[in-house]
C-alpha positions as semicolon CSV with decimal commas, in nm:
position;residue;x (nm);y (nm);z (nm)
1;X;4,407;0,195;-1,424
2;X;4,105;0,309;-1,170
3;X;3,787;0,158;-1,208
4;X;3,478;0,345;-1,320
5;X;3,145;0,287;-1,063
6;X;2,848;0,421;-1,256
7;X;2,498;0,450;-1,090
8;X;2,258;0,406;-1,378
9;X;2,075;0,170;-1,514
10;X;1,779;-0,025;-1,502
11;X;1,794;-0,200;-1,119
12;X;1,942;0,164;-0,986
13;X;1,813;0,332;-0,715
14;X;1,530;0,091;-0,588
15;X;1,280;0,302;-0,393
16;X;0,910;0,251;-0,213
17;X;0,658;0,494;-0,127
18;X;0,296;0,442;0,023
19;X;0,006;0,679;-0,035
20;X;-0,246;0,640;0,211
21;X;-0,619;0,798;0,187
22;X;-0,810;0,880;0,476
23;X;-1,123;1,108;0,440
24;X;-0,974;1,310;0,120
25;X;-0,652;1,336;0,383
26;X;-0,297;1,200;0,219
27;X;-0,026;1,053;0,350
28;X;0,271;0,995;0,202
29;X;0,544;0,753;0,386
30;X;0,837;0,753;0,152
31;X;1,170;0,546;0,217
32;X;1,354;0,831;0,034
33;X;1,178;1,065;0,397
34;X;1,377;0,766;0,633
35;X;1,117;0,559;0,654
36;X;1,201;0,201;0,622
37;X;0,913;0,017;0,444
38;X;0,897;-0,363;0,340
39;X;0,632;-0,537;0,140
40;X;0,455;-0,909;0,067
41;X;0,253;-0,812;-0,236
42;X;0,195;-1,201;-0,369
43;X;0,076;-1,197;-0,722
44;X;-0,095;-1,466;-0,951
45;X;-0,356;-1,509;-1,182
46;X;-0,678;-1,629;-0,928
47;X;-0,982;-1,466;-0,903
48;X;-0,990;-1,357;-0,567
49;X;-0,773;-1,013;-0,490
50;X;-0,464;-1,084;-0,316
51;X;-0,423;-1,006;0,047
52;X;-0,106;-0,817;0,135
53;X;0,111;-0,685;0,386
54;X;0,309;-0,368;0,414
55;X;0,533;-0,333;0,715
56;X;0,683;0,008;0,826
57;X;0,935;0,089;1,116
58;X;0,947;0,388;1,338
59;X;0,666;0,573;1,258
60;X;0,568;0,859;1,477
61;X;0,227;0,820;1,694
62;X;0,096;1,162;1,480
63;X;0,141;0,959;1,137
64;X;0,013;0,645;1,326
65;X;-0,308;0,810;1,398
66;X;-0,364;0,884;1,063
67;X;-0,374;0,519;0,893
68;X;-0,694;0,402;0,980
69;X;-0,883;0,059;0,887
70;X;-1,076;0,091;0,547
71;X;-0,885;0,377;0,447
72;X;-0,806;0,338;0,058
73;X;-0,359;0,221;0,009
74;X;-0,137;0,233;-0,275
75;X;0,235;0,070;-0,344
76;X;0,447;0,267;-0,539
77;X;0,800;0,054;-0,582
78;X;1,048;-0,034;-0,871
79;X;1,409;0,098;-0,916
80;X;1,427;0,482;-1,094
81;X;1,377;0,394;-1,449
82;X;1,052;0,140;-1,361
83;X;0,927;0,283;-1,054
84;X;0,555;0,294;-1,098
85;X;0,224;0,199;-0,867
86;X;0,277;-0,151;-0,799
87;X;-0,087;-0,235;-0,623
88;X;-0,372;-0,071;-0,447
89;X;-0,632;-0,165;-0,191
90;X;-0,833;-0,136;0,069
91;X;-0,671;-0,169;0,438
92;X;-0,829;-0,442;0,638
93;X;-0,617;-0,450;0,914
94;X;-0,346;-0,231;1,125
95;X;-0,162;-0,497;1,377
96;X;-0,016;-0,323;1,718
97;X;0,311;-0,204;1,705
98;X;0,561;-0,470;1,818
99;X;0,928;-0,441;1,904
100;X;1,199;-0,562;1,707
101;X;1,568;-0,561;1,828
102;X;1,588;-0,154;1,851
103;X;1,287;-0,115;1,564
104;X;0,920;-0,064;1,605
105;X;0,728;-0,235;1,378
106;X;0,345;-0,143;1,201
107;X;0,238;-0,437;1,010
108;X;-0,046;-0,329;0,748
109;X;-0,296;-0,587;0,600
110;X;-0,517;-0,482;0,291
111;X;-0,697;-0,646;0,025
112;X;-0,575;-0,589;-0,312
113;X;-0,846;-0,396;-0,559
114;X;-1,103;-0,145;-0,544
115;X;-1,424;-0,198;-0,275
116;X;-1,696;-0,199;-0,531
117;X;-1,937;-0,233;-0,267
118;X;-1,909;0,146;-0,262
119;X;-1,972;0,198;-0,659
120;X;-2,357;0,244;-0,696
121;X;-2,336;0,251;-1,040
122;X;-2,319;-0,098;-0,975
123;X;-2,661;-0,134;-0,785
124;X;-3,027;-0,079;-0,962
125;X;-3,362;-0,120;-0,785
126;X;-3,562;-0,352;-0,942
127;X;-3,927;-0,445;-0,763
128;X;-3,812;-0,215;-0,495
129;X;-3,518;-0,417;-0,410
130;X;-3,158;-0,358;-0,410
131;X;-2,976;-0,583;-0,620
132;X;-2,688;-0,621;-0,789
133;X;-2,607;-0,564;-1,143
134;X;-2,364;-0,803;-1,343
């Protein structure tokens, strides 16, 4: 009697793809385009925003020029039948590209959340002053 492999089902097909914003510029680094991508995306229920880390391996010096500090991040991740956005954020940090075994590595660092800094609908002036409304 042969044995029947099926590839469905909820845990099939795990996939990851980052969306990165620069300047109304996208770029999308897919694993399903070859590019190897791992994540550290800690979550809990604190107040402050998480700080995580997306590494990628192999990318060409053309798409490293375009991931830039600031520039606005999001996780997509999840097998086929749950893949969805998994966080957003803001990138803090882009480490140097290190060497492992026959692999370069980019380690990205952003904070989890949206930069409401950048919202002014959630400034007034009051008295001639900036300050912030809660």
């Amino acid at each position: 009697m042969a044995e029947k492999t099926t590839s469905k089902g909820y845990y099939w097909g795990y996939s990851t793809t980052l969306v990165i914003n620069h300047n109304g510029n996208k770029l999308t680094l897919s694993e399903k385009n070859n590019v190897p991508i791992n994540y550290d995306i800690p979550s809990d229920d604190g107040g402050s925003p998480a700080t995580c880390t997306v590494t990628l391996f192999n990318l060409s010096k053309t798409h490293l020029a375009k991931i830039n500090q600031n520039d606005h991040i999001i996780v997509y991740s999840g097998p086929t039948d749950l893949y969805g956005k998994l966080t957003e954020g803001t990138i803090t940090q882009i480490a140097p590209e290190t060497l492992s075994g026959m692999d370069k590595e980019t380690q990205i660092t952003f904070e989890e959340g949206r930069d409401y800094s950048k919202d002014k609908r959630l400034y007034s002036n009051f008295n001639g002053s900036m300050s912030r409304a809660v």
